[in-house]
C-alpha positions in Angstrom: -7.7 11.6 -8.8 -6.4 11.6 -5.4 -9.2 15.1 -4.5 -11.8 12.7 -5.8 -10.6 9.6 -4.0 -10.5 11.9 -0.6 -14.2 13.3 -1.3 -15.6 9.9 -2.0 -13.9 8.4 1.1 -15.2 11.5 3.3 -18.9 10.8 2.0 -19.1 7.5 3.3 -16.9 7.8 6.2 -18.3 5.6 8.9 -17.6 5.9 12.5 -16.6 9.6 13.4 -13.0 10.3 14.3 -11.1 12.2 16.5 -10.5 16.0 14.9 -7.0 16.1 13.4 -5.6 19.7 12.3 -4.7 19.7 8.7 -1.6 21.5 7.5 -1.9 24.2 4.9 -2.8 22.8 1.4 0.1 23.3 -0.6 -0.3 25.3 -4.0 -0.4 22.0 -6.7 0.6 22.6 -10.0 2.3 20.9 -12.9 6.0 20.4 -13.5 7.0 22.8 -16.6 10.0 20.6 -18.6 12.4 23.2 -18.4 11.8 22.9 -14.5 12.6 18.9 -14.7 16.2 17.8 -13.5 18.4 16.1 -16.0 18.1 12.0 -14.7 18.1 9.5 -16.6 15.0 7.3 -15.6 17.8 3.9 -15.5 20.2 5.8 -13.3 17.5 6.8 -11.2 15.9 3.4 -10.6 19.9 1.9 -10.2 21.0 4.2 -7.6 17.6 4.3 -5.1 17.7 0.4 -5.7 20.8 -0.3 -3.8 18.1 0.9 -0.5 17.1 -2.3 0.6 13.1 -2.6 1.2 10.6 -5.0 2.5 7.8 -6.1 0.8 4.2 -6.4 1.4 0.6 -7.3 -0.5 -1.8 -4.0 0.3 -5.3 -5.9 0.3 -8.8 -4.8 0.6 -12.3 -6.4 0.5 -14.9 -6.4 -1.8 -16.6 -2.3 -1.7 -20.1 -4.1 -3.1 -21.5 -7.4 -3.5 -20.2 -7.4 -6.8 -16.7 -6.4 -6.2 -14.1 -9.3 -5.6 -11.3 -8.9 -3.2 -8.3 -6.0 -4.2 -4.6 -6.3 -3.7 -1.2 -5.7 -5.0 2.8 -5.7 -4.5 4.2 -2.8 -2.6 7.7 -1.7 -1.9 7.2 1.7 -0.8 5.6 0.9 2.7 6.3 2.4 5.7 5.2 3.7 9.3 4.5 7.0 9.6 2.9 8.0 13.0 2.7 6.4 16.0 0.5 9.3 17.7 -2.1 8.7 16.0 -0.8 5.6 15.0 -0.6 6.6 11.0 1.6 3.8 7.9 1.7 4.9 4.2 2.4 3.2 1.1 2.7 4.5 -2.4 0.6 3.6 -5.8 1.0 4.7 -8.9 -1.7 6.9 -10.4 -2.2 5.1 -13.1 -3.0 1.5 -11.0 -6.1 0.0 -11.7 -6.4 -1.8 -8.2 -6.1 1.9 -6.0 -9.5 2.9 -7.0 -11.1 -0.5 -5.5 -9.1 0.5 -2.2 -10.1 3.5 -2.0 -13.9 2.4 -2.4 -13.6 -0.1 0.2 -11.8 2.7 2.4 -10.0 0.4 4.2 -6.7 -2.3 3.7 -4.6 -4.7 5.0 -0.9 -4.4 5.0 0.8 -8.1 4.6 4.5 -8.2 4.9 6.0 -10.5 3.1 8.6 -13.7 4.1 11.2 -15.2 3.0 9.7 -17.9 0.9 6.4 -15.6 -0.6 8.7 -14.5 -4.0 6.1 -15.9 -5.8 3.2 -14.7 -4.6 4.6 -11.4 -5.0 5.0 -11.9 -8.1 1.5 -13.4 -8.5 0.4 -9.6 -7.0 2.2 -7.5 -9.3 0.7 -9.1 -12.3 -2.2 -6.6 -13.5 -5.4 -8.0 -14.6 -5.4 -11.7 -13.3 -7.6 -13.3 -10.2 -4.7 -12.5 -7.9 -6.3 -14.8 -5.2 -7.2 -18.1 -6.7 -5.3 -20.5 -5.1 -4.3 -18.2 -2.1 -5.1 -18.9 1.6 -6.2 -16.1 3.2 -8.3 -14.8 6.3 -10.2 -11.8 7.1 -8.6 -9.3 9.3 -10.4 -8.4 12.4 -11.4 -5.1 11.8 -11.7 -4.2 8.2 -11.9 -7.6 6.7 -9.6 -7.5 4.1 -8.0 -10.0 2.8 -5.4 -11.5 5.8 -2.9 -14.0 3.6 -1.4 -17.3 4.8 2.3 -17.2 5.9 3.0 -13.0 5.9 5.6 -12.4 8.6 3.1 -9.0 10.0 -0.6 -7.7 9.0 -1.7 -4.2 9.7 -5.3 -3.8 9.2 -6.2 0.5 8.3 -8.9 2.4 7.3 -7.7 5.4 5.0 -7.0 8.0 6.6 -5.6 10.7 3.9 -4.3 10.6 0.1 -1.9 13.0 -1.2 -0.5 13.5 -4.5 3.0 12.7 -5.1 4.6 13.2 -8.8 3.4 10.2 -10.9 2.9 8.5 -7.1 -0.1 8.9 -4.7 0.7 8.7 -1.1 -1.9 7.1 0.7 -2.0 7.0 5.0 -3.5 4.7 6.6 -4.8 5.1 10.3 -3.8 1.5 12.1 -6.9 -0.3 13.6 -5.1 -3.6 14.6 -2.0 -5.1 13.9 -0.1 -8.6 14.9 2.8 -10.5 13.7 3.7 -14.8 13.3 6.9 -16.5 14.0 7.1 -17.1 10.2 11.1 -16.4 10.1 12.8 -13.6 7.8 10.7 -10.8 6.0 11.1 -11.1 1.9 13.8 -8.1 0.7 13.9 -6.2 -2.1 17.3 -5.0 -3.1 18.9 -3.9 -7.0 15.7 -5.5 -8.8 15.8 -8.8 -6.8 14.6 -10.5 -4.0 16.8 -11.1 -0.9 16.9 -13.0 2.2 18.3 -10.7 5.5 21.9 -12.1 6.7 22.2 -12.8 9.9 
């Protein structure tokens, strides 16, 4: 999924980029189950959920005339380079709103406040019009979807997918970015939303 997602994206690349020297690709294979450690799925989730996280909507815009607008709740975002400037986030490979990214080849990151608990929720529900009702704007670059009241906005174009377990790791080359004096960013910490203490 993610070789196929990195050929399509390379076939319809638009402006040419700087050359960037890849590492070597790492042998890929499956995980044998005697090879798997011995976690327990709950005490995995438990423990990495007392690490505190923000939260952000990844958006993208329509790939064709008869696409609609993409998005959906992320926790695992984060900056990766700033020489190139490089973020990542991670989707699952079994998400049904990745492939619409990666046809539109570009995104908008939109950190979450405070007070936007329920329109995360409203973007981690799979299979609804996540947007009606929504106030957004198009970001200045790759004109995805820019929404109302997010503390930050990083507008990308992919730059690389990589497998990760059940996981794809997607980086995203920064094209513009810009925050608003919105107040706190929304947390996530132990399966619930948080406010930062001062």
């Amino acid at each position: 999924m993610a070789e196929a997602a990195v050929r399509y994206l390379r076939s319809n690349r638009a402006p040419a980029r700087e050359h960037v020297d890849a590492l070597p690709r790492p042998e890929l294979r499956c995980v044998a189950e005697d090879e798997r450690a011995p976690l327990d799925p709950r005490e995995f989730r438990r423990v990495l959920g007392t690490f505190a996280t923000g939260v952000a909507i990844i958006t993208a815009p329509p790939a064709t005339d008869a696409d609609s607008p993409a998005g959906f709740a992320c926790q695992s975002f984060t900056s990766l380079s700033l020489a190139p400037p490089l973020v990542a986030f991670m989707v699952g490979r079994t998400s049904t709103t990745w492939p619409r990214i990666a046809r539109a080849g570009v995104f908008c990151v939109n950190v979450l406040g405070a007070g936007q608990g329920e329109l995360c929720r409203a973007f981690a529900v799979s299979g609804a019009d996540k947007f009606a009702g929504v106030a957004y704007d198009a970001a200045p670059v790759s004109g995805a979807p820019r929404l109302a009241g997010a503390v930050a906005w990083i507008d990308c174009a992919v730059h690389a997918v990589h497998t990760g377990g059940d996981h794809l790791i997607v980086v995203g080359r920064v094209t513009a970015l810009g925050t608003e004096d919105t107040g706190d960013p929304l947390l996530f910490h132990r399966g619930r939303f948080a406010r930062p203490a001062d």
